[in-house]
C-alpha positions as CSV (number, residue, x, y, z in Angstrom):
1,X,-33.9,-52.4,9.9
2,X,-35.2,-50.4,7.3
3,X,-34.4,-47.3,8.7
4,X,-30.8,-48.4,8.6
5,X,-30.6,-49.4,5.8
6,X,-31.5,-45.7,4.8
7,X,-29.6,-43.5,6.9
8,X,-26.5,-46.3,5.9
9,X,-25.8,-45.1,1.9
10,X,-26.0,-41.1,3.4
11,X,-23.6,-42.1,6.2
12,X,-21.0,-43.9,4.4
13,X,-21.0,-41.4,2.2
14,X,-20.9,-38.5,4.6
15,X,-17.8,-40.4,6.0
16,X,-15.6,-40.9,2.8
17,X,-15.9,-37.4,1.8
18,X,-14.6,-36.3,5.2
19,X,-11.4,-38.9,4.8
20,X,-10.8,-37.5,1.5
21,X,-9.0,-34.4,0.8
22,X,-5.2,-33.8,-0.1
23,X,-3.4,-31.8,2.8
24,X,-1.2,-30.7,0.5
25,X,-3.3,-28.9,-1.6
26,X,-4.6,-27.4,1.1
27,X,-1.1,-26.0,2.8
28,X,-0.5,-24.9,-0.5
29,X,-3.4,-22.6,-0.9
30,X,-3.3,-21.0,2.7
31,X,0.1,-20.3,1.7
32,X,-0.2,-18.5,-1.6
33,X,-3.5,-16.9,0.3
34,X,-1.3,-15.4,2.8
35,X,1.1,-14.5,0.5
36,X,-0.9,-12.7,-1.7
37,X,-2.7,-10.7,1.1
38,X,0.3,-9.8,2.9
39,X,1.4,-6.4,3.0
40,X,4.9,-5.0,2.9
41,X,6.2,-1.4,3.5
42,X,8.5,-0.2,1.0
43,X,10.5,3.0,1.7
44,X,9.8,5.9,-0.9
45,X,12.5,8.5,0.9
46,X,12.7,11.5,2.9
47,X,11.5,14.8,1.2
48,X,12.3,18.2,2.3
49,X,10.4,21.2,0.5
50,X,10.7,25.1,1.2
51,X,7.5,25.7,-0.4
52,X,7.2,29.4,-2.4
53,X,6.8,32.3,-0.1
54,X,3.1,33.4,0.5
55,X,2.4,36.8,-1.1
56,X,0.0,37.7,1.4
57,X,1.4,36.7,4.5
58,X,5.2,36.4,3.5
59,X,5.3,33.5,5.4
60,X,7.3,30.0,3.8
61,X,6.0,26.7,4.3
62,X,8.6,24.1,4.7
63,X,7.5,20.8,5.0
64,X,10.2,17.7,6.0
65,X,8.4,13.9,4.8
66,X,9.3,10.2,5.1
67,X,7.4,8.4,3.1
68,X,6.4,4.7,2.8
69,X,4.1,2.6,0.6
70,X,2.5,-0.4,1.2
71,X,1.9,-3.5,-1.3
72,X,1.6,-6.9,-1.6
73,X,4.5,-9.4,-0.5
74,X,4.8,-10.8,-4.1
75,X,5.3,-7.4,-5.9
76,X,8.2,-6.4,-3.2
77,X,11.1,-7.3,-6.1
78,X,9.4,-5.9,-8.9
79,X,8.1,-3.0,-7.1
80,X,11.9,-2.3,-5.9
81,X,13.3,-3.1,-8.8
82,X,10.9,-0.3,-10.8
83,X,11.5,2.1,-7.7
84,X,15.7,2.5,-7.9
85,X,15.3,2.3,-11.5
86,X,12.5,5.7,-11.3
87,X,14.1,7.0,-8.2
88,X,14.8,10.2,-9.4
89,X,11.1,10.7,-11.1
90,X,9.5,10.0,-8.2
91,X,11.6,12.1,-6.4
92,X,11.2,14.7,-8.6
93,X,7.2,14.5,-8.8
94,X,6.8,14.3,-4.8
95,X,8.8,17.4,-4.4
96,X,6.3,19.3,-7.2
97,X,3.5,17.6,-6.0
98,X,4.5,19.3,-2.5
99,X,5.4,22.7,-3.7
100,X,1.7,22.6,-5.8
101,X,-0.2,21.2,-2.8
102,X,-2.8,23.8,-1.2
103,X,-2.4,25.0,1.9
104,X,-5.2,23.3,3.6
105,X,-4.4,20.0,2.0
106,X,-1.0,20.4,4.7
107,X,-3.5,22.0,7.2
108,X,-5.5,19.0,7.2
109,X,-4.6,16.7,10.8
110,X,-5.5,13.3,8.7
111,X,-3.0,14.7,5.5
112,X,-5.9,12.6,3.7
113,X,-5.8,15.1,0.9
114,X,-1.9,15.5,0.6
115,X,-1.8,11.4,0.9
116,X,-4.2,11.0,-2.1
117,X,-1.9,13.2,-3.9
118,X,1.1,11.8,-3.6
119,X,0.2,8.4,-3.9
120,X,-1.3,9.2,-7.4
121,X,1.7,11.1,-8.3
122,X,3.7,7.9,-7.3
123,X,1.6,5.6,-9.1
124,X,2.2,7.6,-11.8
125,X,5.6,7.1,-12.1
126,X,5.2,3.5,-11.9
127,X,4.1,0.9,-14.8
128,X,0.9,-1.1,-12.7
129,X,0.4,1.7,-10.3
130,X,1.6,-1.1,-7.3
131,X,1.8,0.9,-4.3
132,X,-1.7,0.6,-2.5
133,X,-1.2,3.2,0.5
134,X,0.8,5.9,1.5
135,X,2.1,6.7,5.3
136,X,4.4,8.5,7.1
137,X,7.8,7.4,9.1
138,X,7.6,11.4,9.7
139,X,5.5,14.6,8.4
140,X,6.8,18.1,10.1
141,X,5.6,21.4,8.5
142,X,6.7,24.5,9.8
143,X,6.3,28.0,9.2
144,X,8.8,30.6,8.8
């Protein structure tokens, strides 16, 4: 019996804290979790650039984009909102950032370099720098 009577208080208490919670609450913060963590493509428009002719090689670099950004689900209004609003900045920027880009930034497979760069030219266009990644409906350079 006095073993019982020692493992009983731990038990019972084991067992009321298990019964007690609100499932409310805890909907509540899975859903404003997921919310916040979700992503959502936003379209940033299609770009077409006849880059300045090379004065070694004479060739001219034209380069056809359709851009996206990615951000979280609860800055999707804001975000497009601030977007139509700076539509023709950012439009503007991209196409310079294009035309200034080096040649091996569009040479590289992964467009890692190029991507950096235009999401920083984005951001900067933008109050709280929202989009969080760049990527590509479509990226076509070509040589002429």
């Amino acid at each position: 019996m006095p073993i019982l009577t020692k493992l009983l208080p731990p038990a019972m208490m084991a067992a009321l804290a298990l019964g007690c919670y609100d499932p409310d609450a805890l909907v509540e913060r899975a859903r404003n979790h997921s919310v916040r963590t979700r992503l959502e493509e936003v379209e940033l428009g299609r770009f077409y650039v006849a880059r300045p002719r090379d004065s070694r090689s004479g060739e001219i670099i034209e380069a056809q984009l359709h851009l996206f950004g990615t951000l979280p689900h609860y800055r999707l209004k804001k975000v497009g909102r601030e977007l139509a609003a700076q539509e023709h900045v950012v439009r503007h920027n991209v196409i310079l950032a294009l035309r200034e880009a080096p040649d091996e930034e569009l040479a590289d497979p992964n467009l890692s370099g190029l991507t950096q760069r235009l999401l920083g030219v984005i951001n900067q266009c933008l109050r709280e720098a929202p989009i969080e990644s760049l990527g590509y409906y479509e990226a076509r350079f070509t040589r002429s």
